[in-house]
C-alpha positions as CSV (number, residue, x, y, z in Angstrom):
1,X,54.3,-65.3,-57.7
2,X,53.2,-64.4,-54.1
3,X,50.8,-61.9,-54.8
4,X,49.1,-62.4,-57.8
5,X,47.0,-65.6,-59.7
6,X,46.2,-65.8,-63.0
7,X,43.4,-63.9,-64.8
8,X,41.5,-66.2,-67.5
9,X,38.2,-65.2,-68.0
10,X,37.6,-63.1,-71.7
11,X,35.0,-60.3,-70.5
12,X,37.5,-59.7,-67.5
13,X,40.1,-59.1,-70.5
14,X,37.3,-56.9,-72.3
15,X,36.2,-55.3,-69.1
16,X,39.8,-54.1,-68.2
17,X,40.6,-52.9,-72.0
18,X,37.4,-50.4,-71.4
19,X,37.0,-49.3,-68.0
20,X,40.6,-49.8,-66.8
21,X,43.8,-47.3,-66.7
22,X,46.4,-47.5,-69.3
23,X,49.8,-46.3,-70.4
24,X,52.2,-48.2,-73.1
25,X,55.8,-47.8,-73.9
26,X,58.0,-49.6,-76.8
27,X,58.3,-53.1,-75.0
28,X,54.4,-53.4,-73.7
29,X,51.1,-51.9,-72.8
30,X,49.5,-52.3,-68.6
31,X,45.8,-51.9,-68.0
32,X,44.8,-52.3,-64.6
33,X,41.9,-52.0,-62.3
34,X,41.1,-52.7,-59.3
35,X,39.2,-56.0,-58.4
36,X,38.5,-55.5,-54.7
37,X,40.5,-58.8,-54.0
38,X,43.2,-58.8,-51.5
39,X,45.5,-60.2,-54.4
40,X,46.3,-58.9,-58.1
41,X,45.4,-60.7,-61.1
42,X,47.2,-61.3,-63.8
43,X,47.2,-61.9,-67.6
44,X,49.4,-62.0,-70.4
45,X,48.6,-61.3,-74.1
46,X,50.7,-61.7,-77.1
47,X,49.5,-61.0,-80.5
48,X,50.4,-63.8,-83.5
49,X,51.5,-60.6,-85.3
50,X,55.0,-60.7,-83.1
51,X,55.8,-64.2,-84.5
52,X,55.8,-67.8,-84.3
53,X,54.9,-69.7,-81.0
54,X,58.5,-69.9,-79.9
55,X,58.7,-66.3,-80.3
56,X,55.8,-65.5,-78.8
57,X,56.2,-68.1,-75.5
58,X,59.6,-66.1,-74.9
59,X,57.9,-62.8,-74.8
60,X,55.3,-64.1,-72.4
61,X,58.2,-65.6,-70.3
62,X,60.3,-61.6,-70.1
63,X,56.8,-60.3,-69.3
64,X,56.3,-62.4,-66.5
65,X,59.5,-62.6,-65.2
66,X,59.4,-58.9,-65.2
67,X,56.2,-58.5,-63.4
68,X,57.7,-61.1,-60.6
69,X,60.6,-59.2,-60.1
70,X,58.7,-56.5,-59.1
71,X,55.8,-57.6,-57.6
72,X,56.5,-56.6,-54.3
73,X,56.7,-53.1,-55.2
74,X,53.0,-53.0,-56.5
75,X,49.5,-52.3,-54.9
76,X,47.4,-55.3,-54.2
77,X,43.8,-56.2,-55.0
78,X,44.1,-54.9,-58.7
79,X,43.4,-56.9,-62.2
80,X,46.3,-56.3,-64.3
81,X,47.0,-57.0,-68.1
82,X,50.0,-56.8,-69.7
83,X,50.0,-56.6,-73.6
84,X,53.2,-57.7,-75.4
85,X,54.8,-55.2,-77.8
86,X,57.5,-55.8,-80.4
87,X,60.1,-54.1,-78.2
88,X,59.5,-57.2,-75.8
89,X,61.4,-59.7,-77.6
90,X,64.7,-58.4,-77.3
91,X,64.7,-55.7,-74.8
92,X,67.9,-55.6,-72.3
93,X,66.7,-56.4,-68.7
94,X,67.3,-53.2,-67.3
95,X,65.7,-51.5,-69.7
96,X,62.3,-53.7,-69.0
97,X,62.1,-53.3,-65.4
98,X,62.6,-49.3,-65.7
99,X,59.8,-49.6,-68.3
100,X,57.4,-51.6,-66.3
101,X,58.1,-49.8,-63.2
102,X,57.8,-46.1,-64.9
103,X,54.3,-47.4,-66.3
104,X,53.3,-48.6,-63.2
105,X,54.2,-45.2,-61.5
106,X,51.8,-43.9,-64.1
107,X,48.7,-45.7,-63.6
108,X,49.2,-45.7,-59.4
109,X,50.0,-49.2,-59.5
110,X,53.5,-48.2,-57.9
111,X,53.1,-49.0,-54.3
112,X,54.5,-45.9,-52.4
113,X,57.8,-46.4,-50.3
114,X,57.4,-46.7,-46.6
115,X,60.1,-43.7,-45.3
116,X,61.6,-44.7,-41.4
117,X,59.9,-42.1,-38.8
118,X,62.7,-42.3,-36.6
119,X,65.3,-41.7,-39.4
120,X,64.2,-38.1,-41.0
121,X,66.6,-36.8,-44.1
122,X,69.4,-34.7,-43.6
123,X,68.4,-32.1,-45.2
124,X,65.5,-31.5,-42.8
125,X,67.3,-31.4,-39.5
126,X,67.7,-28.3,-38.1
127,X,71.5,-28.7,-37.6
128,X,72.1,-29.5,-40.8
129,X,74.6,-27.1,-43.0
130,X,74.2,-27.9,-47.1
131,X,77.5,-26.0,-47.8
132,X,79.2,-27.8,-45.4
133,X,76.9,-31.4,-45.4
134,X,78.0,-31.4,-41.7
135,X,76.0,-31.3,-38.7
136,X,76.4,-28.5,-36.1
137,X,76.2,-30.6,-33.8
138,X,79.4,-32.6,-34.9
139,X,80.8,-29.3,-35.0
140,X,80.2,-28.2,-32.1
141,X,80.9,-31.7,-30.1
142,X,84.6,-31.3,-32.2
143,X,84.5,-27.7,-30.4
144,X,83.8,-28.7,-27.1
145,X,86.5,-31.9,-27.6
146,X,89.3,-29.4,-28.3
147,X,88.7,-26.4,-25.8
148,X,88.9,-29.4,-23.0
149,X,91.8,-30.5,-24.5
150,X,93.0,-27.0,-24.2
151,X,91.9,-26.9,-20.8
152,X,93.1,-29.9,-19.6
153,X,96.9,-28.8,-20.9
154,X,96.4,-25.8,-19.1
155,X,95.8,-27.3,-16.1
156,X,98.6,-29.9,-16.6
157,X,100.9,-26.8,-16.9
158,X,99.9,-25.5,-13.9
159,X,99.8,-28.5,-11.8
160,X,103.9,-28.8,-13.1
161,X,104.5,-25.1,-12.0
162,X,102.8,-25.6,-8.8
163,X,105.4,-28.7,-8.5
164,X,108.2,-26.9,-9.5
165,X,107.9,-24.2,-6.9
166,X,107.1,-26.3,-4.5
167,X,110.0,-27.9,-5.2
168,X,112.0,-24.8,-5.5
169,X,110.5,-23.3,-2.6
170,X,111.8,-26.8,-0.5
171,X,115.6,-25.7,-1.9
172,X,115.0,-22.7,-0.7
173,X,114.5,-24.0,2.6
174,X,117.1,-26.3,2.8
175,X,119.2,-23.7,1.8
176,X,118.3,-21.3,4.7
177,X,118.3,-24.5,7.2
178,X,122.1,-25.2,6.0
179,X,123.2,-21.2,6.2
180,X,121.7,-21.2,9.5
181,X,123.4,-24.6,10.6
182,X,126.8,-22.9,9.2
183,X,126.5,-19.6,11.7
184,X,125.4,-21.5,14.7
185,X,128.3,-23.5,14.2
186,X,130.4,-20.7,13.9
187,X,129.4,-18.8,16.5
188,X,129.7,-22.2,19.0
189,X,133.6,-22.0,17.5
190,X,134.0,-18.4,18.2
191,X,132.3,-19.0,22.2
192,X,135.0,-21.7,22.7
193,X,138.2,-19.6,21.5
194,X,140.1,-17.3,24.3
195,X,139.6,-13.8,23.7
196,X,143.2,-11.7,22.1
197,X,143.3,-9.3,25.2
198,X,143.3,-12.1,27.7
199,X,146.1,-14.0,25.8
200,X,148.1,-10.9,26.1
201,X,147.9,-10.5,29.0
202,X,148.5,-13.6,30.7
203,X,152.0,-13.4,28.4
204,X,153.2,-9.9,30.4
């Protein structure tokens, strides 16, 4: 264990069994108080009325493995005791470490969890919907995506029909140019041609 040594001393035992907080459940029994230490103390009893040695020594092993596994969720500098009940002996894991860990929320030995500033909950952001569980800011960003989507097809469309009239505007042009090449040259033609009243009368 990193946090904790053993407890041995009888009138610590008898001290903690009168002046310390308690709470039991099926499997076991926690006192605790604190010690002013910078570690916990801890120690184990098991009655001879829960069996023979061998019985008894697993107990003590399920108690202490449970109060390893969660050590690091407990307060430091307190003497704890934990007193083996019949439920001990056979009691599924998970069942053990709920047990200890309720117990120890009872008596304030439950070290309280350390929340990240930066990262507040949901629920308290101001942009938060709850019938929704979306953000309107997501929402809003969505918004803003697909109106410059719009936007940017709109302006596609008019950059085409600004080509095609440009385009038909240069037809148009070309046009004109070739109707106007067509009459000059007809008009050179009709210049060059002798006129019907001089033909006749160079004929009489």
């Amino acid at each position: 264990m990193k946090y904790s040594v053993s407890l041995t001393q009888n009138h610590e035992f008898r001290r903690l069994y009168n002046k310390g907080t308690s709470s039991a459940t099926p499997a076991m029994v926690i006192y605790c108080r604190q010690n002013g230490r910078g570690v916990n103390r801890l120690g184990i009893t098991v009655s001879s009325k829960l069996g023979n040695a061998v019985r008894r020594n697993r107990i003590r092993r399920r108690l202490r493995e449970t109060y390893r596994l969660n050590e690091d969720k407990l307060r430091r500098g307190y003497d704890v005791v934990i007193v083996a009940r019949s439920g001990a002996y056979d009691a599924p894991w998970p069942a053990m470490n709920g047990e200890f860990r309720r117990i120890c929320g009872k008596i304030g030995l439950l070290a309280a969890v350390k929340k990240d500033a930066g990262a507040g909950s949901a629920s308290n952001r101001r942009d938060f919907n709850p019938k929704t569980k979306g953000h309107a800011n997501a929402a809003g960003a969505k918004g803003v995506s697909v109106a410059g989507n719009i936007v940017s097809a709109t302006n596609t469309g008019n950059a085409a029909s600004a080509a095609s009239a440009a385009n038909a505007g240069i037809a148009v042009q070309t046009a004109a140019q070739s109707t106007n090449a067509s009459a000059a040259t007809g008009i050179a033609a009709g210049k060059s041609e002798p006129r019907r009243d001089d033909t006749v009368a160079e004929k009489t």
